[in-house]
PDB file with one MODEL, atoms N, CA, C and O in Angstrom:
MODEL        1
ATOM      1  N   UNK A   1     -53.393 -31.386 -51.923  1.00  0.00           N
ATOM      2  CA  UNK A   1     -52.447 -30.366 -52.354  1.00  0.00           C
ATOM      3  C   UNK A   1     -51.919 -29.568 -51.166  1.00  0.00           C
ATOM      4  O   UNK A   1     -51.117 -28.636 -51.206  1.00  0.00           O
ATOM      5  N   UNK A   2     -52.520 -30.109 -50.096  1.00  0.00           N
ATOM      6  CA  UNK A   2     -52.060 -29.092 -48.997  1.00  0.00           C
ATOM      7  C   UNK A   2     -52.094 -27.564 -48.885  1.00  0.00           C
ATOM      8  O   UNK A   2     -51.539 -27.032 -47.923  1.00  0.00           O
ATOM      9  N   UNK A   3     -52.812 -26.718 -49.962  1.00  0.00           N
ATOM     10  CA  UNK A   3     -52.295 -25.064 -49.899  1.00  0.00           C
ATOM     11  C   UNK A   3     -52.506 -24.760 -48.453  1.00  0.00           C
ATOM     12  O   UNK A   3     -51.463 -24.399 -47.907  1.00  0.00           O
ATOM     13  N   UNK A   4     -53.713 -24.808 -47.555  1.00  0.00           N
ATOM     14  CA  UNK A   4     -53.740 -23.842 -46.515  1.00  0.00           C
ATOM     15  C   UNK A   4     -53.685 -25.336 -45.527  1.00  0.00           C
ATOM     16  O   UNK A   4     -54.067 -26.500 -45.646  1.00  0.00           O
ATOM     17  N   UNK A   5     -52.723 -24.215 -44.165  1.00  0.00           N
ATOM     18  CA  UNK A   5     -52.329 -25.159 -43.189  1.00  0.00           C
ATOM     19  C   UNK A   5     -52.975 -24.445 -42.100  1.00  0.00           C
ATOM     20  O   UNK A   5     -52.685 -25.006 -41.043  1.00  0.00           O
ATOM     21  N   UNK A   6     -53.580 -23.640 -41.955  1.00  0.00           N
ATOM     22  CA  UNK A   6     -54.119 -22.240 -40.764  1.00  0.00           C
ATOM     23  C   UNK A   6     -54.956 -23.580 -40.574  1.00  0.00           C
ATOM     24  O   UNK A   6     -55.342 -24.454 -41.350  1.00  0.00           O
ATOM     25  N   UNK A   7     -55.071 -23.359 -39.162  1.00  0.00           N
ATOM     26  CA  UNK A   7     -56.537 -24.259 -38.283  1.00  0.00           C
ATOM     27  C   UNK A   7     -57.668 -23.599 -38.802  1.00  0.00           C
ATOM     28  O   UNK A   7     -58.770 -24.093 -39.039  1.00  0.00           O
ATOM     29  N   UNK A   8     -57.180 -22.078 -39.003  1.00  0.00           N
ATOM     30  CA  UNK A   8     -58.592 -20.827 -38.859  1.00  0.00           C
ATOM     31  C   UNK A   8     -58.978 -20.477 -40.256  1.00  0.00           C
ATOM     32  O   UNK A   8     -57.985 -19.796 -40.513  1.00  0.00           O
ATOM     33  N   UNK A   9     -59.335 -20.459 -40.805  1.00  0.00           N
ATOM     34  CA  UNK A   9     -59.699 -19.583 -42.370  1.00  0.00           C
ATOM     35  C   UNK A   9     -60.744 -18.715 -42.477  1.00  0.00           C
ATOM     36  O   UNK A   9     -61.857 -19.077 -42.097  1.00  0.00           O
ATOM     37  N   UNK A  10     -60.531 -17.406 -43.027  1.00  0.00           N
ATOM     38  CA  UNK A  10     -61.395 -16.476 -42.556  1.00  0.00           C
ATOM     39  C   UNK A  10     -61.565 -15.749 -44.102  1.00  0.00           C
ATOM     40  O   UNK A  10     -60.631 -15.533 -44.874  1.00  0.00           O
ATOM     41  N   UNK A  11     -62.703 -15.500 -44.292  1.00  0.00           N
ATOM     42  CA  UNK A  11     -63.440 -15.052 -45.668  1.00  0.00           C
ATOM     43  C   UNK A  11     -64.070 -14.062 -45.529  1.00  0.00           C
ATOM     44  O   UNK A  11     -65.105 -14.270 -44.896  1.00  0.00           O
ATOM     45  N   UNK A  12     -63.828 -12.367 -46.042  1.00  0.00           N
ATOM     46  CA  UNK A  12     -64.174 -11.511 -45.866  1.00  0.00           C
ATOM     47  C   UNK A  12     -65.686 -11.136 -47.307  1.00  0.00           C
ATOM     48  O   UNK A  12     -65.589 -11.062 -48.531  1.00  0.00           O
ATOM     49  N   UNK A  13     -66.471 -11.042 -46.715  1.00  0.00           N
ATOM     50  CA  UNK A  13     -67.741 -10.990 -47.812  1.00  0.00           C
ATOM     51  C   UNK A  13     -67.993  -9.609 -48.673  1.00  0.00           C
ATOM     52  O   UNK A  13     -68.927  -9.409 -49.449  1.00  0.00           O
ATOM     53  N   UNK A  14     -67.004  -8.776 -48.364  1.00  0.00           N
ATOM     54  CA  UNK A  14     -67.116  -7.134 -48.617  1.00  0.00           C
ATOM     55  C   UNK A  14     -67.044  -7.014 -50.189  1.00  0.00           C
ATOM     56  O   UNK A  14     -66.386  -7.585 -51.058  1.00  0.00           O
ATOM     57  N   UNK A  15     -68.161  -5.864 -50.174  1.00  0.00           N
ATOM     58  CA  UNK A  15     -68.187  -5.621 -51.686  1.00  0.00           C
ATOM     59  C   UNK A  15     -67.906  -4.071 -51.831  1.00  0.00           C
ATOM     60  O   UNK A  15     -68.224  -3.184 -51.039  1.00  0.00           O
ATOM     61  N   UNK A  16     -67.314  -3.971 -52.890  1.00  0.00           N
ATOM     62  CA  UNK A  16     -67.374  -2.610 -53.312  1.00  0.00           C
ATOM     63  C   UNK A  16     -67.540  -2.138 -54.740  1.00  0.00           C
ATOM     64  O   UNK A  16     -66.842  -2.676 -55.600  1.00  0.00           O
ATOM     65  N   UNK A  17     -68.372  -1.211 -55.070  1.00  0.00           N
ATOM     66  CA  UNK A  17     -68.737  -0.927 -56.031  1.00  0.00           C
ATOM     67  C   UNK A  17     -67.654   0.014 -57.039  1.00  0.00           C
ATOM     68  O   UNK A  17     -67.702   1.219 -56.790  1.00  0.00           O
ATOM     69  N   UNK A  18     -66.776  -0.361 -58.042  1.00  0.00           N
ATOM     70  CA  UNK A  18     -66.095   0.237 -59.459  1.00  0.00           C
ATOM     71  C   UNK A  18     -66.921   1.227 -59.696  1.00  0.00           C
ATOM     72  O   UNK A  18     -68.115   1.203 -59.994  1.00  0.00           O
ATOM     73  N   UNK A  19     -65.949   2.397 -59.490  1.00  0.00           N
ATOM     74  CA  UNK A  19     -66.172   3.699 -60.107  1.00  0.00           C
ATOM     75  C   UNK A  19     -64.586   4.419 -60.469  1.00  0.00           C
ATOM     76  O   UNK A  19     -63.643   4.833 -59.795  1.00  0.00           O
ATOM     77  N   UNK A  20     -64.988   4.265 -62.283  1.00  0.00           N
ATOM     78  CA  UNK A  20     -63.578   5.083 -62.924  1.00  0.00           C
ATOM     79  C   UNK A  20     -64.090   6.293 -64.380  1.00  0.00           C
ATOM     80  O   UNK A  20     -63.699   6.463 -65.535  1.00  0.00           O
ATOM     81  N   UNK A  21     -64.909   6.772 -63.692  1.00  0.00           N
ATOM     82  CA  UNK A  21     -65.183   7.957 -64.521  1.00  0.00           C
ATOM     83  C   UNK A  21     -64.453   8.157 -64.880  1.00  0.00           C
ATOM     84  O   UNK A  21     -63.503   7.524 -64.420  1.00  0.00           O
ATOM     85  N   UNK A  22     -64.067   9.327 -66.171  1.00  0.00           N
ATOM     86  CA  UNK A  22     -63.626  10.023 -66.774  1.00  0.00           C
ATOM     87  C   UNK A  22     -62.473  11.253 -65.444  1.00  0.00           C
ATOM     88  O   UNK A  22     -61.254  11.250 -65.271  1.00  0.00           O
ATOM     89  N   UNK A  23     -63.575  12.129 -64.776  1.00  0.00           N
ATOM     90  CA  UNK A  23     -63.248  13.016 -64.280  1.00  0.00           C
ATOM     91  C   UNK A  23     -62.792  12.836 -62.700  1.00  0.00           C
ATOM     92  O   UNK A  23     -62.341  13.654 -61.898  1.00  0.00           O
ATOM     93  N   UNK A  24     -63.095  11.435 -62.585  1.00  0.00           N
ATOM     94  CA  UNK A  24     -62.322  11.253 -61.170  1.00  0.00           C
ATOM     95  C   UNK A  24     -61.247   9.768 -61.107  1.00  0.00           C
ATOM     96  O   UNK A  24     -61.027   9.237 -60.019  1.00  0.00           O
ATOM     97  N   UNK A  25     -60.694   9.263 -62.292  1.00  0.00           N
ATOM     98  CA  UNK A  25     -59.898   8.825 -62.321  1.00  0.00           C
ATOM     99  C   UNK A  25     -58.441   9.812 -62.523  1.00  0.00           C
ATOM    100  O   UNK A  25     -58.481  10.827 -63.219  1.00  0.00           O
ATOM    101  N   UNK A  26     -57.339   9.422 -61.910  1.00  0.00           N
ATOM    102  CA  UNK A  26     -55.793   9.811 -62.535  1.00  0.00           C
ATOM    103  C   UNK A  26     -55.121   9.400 -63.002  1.00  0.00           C
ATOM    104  O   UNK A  26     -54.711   8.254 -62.821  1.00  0.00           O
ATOM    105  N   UNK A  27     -54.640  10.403 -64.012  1.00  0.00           N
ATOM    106  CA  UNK A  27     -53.349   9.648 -64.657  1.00  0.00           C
ATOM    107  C   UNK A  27     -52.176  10.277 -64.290  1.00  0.00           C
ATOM    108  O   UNK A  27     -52.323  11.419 -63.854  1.00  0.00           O
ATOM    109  N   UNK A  28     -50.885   9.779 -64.355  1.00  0.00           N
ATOM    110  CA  UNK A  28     -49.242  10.650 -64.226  1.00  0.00           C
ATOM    111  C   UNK A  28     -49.834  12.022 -64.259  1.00  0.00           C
ATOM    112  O   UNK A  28     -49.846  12.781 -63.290  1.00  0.00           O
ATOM    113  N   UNK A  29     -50.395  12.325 -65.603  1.00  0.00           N
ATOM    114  CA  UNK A  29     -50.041  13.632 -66.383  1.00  0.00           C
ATOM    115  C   UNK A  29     -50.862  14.490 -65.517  1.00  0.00           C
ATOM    116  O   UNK A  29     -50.304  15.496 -65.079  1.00  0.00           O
ATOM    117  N   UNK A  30     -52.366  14.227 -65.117  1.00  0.00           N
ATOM    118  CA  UNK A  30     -53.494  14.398 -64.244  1.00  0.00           C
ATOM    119  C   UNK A  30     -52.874  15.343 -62.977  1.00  0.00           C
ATOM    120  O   UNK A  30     -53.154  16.497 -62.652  1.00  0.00           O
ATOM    121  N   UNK A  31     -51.812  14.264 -62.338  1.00  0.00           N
ATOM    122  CA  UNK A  31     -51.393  14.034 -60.797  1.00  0.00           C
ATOM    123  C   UNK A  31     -50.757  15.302 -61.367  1.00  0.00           C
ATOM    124  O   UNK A  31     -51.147  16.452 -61.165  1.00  0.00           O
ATOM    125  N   UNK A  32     -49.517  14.840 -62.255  1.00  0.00           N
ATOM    126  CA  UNK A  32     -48.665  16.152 -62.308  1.00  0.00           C
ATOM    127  C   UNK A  32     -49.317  17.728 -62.543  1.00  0.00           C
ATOM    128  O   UNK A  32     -48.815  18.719 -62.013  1.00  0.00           O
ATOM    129  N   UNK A  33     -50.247  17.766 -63.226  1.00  0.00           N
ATOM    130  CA  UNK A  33     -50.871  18.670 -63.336  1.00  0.00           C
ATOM    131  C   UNK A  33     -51.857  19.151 -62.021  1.00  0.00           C
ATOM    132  O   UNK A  33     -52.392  20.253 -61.906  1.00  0.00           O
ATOM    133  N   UNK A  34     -51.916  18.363 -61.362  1.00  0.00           N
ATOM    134  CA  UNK A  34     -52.698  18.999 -60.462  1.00  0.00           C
ATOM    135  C   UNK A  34     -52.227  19.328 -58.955  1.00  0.00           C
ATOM    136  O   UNK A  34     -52.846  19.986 -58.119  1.00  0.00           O
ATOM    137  N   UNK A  35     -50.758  18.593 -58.801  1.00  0.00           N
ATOM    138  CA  UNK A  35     -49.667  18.960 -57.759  1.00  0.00           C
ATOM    139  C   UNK A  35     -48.947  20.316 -58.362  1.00  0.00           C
ATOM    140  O   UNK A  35     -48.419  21.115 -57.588  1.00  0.00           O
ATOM    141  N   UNK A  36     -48.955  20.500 -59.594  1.00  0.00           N
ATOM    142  CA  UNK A  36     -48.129  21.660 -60.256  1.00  0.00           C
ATOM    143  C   UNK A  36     -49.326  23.063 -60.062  1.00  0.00           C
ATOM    144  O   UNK A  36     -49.071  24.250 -60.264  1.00  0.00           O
ATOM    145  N   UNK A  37     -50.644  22.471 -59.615  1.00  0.00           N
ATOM    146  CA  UNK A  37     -51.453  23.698 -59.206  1.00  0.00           C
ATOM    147  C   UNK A  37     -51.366  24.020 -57.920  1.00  0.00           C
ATOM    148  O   UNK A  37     -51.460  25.181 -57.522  1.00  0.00           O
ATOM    149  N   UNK A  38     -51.114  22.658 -56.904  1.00  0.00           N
ATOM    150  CA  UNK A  38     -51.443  22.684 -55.845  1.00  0.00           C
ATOM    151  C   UNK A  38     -50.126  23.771 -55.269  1.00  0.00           C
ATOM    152  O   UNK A  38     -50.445  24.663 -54.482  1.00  0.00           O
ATOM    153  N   UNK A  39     -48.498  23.622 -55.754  1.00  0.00           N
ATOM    154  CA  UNK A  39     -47.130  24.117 -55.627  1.00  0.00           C
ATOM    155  C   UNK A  39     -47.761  25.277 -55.950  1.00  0.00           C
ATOM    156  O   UNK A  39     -47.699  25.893 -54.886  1.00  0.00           O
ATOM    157  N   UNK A  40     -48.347  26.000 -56.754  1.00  0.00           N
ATOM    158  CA  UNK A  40     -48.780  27.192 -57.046  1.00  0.00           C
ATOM    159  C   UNK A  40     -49.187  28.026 -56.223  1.00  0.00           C
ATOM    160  O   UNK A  40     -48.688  29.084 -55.839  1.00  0.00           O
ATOM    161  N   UNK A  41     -50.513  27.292 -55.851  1.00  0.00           N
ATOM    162  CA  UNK A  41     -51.183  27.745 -54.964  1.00  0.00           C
ATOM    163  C   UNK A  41     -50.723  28.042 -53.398  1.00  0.00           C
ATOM    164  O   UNK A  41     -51.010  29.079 -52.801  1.00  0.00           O
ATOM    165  N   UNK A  42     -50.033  27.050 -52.895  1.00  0.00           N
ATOM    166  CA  UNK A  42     -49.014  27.478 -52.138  1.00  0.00           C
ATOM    167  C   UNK A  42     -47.791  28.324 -51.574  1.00  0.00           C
ATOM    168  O   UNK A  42     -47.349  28.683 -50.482  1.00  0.00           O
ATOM    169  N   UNK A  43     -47.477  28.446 -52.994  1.00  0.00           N
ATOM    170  CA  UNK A  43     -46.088  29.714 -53.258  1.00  0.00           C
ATOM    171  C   UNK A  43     -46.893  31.439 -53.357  1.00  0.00           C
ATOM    172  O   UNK A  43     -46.322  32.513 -53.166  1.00  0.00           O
ATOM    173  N   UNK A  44     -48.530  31.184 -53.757  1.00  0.00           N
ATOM    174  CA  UNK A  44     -48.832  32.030 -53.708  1.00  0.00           C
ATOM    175  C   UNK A  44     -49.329  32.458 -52.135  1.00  0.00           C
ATOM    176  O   UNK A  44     -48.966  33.523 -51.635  1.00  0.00           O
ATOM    177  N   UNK A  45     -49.870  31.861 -51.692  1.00  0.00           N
ATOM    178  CA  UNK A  45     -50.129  31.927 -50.438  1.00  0.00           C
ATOM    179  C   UNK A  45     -48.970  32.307 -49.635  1.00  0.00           C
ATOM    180  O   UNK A  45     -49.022  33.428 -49.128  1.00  0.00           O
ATOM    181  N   UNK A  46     -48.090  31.701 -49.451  1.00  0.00           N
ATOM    182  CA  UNK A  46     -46.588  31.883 -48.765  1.00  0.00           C
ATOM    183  C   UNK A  46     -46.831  33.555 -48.895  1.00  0.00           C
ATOM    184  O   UNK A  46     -47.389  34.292 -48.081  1.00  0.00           O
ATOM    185  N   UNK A  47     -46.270  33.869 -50.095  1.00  0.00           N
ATOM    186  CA  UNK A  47     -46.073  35.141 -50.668  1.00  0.00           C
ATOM    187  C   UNK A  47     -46.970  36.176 -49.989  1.00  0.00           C
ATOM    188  O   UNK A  47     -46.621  37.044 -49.188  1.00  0.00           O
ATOM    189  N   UNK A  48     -47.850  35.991 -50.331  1.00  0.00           N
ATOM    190  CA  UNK A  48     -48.880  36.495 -49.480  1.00  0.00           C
ATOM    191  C   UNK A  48     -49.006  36.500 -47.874  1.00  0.00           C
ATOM    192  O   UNK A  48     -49.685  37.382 -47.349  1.00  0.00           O
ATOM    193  N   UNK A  49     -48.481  35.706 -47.234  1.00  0.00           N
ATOM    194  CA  UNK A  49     -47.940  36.297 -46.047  1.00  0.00           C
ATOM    195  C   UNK A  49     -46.684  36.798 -45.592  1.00  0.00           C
ATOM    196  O   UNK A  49     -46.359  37.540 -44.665  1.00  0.00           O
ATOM    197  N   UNK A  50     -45.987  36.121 -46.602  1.00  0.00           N
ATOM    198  CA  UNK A  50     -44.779  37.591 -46.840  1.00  0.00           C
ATOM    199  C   UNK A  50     -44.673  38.872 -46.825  1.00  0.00           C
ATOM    200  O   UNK A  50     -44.017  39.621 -46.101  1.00  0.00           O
ATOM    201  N   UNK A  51     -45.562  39.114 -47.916  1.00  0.00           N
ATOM    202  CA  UNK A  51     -45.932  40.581 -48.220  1.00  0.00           C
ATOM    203  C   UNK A  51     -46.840  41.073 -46.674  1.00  0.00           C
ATOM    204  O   UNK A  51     -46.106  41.800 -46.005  1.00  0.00           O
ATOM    205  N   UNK A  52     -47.860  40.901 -46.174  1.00  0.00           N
ATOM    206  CA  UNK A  52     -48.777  40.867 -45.184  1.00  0.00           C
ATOM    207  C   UNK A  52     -47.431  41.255 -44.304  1.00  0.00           C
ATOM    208  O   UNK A  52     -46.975  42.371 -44.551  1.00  0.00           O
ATOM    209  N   UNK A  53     -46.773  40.506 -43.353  1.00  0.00           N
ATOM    210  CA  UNK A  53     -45.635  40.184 -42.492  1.00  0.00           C
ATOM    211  C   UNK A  53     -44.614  41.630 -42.900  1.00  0.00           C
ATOM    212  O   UNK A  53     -43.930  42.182 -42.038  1.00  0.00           O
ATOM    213  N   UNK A  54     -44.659  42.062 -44.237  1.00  0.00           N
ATOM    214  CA  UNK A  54     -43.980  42.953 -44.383  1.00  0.00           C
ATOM    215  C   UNK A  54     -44.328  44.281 -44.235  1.00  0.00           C
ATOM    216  O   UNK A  54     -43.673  45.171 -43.694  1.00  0.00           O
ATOM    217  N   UNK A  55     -45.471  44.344 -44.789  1.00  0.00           N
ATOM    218  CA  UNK A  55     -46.628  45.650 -44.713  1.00  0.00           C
ATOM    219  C   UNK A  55     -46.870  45.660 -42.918  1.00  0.00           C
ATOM    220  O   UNK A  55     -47.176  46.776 -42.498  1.00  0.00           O
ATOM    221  N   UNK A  56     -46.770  44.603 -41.895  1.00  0.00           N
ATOM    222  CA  UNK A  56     -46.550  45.009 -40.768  1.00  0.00           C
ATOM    223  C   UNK A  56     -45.559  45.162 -40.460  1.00  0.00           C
ATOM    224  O   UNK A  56     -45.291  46.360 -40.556  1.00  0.00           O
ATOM    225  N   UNK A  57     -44.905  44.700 -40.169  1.00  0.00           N
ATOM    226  CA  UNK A  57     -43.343  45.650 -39.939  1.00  0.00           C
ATOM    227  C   UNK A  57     -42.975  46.827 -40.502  1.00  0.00           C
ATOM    228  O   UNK A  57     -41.920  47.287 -40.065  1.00  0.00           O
ATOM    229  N   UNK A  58     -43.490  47.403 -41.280  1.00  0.00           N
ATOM    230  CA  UNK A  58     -43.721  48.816 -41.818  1.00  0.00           C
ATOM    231  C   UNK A  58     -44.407  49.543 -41.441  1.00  0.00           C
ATOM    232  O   UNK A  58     -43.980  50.656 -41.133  1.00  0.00           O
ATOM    233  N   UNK A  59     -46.065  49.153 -41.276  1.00  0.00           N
ATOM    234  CA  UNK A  59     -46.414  50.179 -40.685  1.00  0.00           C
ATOM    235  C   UNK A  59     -47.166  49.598 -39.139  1.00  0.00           C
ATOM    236  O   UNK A  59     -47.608  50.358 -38.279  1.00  0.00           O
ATOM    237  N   UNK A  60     -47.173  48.115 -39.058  1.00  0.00           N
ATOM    238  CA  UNK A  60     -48.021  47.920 -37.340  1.00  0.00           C
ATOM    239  C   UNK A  60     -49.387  47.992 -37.643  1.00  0.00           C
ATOM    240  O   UNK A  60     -50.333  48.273 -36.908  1.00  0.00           O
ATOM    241  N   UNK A  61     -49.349  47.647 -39.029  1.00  0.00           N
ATOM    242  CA  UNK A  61     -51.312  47.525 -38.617  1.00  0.00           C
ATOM    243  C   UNK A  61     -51.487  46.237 -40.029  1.00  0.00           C
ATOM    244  O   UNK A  61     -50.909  46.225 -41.116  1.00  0.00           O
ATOM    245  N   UNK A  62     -52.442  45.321 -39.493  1.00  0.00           N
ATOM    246  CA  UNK A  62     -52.493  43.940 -39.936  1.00  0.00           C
ATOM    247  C   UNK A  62     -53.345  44.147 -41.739  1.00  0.00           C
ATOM    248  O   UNK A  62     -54.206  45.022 -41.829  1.00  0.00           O
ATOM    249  N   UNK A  63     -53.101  43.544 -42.642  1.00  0.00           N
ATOM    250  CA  UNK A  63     -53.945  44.147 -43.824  1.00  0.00           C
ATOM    251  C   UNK A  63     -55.525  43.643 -43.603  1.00  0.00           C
ATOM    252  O   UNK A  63     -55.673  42.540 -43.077  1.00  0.00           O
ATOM    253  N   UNK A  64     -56.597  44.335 -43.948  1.00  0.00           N
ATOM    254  CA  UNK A  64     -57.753  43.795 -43.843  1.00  0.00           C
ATOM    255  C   UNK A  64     -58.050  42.694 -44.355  1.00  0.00           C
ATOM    256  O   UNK A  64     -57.481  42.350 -45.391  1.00  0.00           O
ATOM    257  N   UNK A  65     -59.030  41.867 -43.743  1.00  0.00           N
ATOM    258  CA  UNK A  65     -58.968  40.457 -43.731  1.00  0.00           C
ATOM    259  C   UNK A  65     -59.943  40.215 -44.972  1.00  0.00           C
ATOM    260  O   UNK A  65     -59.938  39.132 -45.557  1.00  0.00           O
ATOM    261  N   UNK A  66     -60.641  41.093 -45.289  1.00  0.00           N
ATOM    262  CA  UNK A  66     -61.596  41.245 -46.959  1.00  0.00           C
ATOM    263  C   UNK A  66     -60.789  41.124 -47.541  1.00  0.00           C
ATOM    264  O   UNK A  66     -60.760  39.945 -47.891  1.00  0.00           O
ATOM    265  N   UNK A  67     -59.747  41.821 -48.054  1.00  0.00           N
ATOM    266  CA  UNK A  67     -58.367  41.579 -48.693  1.00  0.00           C
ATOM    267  C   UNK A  67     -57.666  39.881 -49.143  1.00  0.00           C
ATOM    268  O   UNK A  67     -57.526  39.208 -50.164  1.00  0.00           O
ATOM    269  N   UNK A  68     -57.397  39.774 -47.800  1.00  0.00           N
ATOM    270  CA  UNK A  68     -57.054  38.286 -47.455  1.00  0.00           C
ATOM    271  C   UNK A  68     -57.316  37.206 -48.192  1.00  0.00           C
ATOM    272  O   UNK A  68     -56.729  36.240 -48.678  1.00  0.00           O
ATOM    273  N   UNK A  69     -58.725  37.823 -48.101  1.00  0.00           N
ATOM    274  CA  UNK A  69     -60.090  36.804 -48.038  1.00  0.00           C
ATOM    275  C   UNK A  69     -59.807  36.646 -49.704  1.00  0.00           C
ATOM    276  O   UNK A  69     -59.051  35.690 -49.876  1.00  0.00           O
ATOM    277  N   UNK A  70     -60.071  37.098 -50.594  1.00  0.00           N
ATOM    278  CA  UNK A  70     -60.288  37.677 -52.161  1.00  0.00           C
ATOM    279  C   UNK A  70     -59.038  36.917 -52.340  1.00  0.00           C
ATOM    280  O   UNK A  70     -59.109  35.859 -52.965  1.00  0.00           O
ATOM    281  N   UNK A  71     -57.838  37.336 -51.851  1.00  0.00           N
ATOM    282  CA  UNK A  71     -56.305  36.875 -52.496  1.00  0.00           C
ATOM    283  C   UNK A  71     -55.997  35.095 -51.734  1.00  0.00           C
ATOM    284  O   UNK A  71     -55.050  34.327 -51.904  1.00  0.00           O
ATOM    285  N   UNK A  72     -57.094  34.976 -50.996  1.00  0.00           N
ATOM    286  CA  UNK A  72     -56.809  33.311 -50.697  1.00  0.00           C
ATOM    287  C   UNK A  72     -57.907  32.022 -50.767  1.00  0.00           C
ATOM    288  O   UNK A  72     -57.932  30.795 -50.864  1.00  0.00           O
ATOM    289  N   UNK A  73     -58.861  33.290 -50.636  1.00  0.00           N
ATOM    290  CA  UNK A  73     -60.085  32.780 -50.892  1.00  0.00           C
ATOM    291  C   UNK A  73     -61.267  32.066 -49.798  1.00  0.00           C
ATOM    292  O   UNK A  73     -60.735  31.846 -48.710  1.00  0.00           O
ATOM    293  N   UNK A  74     -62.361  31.764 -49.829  1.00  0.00           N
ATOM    294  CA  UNK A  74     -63.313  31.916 -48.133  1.00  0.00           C
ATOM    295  C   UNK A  74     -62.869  31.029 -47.328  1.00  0.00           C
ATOM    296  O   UNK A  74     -62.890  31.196 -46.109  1.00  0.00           O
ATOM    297  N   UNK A  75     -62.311  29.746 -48.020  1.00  0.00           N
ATOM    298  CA  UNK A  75     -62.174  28.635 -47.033  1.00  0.00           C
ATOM    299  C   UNK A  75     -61.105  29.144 -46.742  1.00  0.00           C
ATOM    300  O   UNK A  75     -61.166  28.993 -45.522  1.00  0.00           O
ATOM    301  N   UNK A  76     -59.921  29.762 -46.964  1.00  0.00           N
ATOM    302  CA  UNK A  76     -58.786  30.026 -46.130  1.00  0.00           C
ATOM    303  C   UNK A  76     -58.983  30.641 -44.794  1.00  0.00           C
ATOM    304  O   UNK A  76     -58.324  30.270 -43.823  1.00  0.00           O
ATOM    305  N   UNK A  77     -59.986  31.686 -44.724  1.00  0.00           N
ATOM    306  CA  UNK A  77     -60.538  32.477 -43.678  1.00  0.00           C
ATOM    307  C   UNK A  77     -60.946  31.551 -42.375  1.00  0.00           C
ATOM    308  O   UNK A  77     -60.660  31.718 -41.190  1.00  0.00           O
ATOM    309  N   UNK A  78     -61.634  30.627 -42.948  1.00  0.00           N
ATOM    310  CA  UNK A  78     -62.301  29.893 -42.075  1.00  0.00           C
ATOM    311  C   UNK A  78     -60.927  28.673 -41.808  1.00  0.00           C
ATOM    312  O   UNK A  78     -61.253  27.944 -40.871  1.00  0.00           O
ATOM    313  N   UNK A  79     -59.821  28.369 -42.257  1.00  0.00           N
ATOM    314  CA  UNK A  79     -58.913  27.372 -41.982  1.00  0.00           C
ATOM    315  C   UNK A  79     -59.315  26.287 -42.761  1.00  0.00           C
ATOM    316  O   UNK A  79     -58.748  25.298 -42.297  1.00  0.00           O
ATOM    317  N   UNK A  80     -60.022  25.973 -43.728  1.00  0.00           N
ATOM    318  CA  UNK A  80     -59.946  25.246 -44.995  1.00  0.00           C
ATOM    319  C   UNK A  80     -58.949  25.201 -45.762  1.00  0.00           C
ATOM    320  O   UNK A  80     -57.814  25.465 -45.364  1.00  0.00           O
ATOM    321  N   UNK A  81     -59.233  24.851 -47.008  1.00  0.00           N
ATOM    322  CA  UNK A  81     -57.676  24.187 -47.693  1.00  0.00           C
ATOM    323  C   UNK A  81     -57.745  25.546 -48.564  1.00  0.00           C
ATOM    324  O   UNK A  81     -58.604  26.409 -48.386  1.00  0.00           O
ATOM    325  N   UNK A  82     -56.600  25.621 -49.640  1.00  0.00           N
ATOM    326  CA  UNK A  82     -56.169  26.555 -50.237  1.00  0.00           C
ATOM    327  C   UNK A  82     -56.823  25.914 -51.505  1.00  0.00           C
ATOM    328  O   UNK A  82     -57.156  24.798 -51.904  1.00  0.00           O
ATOM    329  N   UNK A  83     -56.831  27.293 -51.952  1.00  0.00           N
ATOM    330  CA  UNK A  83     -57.479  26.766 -53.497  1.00  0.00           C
ATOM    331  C   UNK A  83     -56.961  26.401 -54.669  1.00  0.00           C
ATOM    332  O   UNK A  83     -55.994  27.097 -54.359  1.00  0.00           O
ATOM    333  N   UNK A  84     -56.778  26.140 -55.322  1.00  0.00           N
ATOM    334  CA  UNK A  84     -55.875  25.031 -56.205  1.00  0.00           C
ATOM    335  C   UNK A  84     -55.764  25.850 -57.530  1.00  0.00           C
ATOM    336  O   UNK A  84     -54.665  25.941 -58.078  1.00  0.00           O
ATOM    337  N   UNK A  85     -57.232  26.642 -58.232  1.00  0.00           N
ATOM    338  CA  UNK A  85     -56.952  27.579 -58.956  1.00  0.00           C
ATOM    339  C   UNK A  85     -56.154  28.725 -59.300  1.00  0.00           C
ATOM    340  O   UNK A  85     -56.405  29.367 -60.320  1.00  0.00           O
TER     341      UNK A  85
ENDMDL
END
């Protein structure tokens, strides 16, 4: 039948183990719902250095970073991701 003409043929032995839970599979609706948190979370953040950016140019003094912290949450402090809630 002729299928393979390669001199070389090479067979990869790799296994991987199926995992489709419930709570860590996606669906459309999933994705959309959870990019429509992520846009959230973002616009809030933005905002939030808006406001920050504005409150300095008003008065020259930076808002406390406890503050910050509460309205973005710990991993933001540290340069982690934003929180999705």
């Amino acid at each position: 039948m002729d299928l393979l003409e390669a001199d070389v043929v090479a067979i990869d032995g790799s296994r991987f183990k199926a995992l489709n839970a419930k709570a860590k599979n996606y669906t459309r609706g999933k994705l959309r719902q959870k990019l429509g948190k992520i846009d959230k979370a973002i616009d809030r953040y933005l905002g939030e250095l808006d406001r920050a950016d504005a409150v300095f140019e008003q008065t020259g003094t930076v808002l406390p970073e406890a503050r910050m912290e509460r309205t973005l949450g710990t991993s933001a402090k540290r340069g982690g991701a934003l929180p999705v809630n």
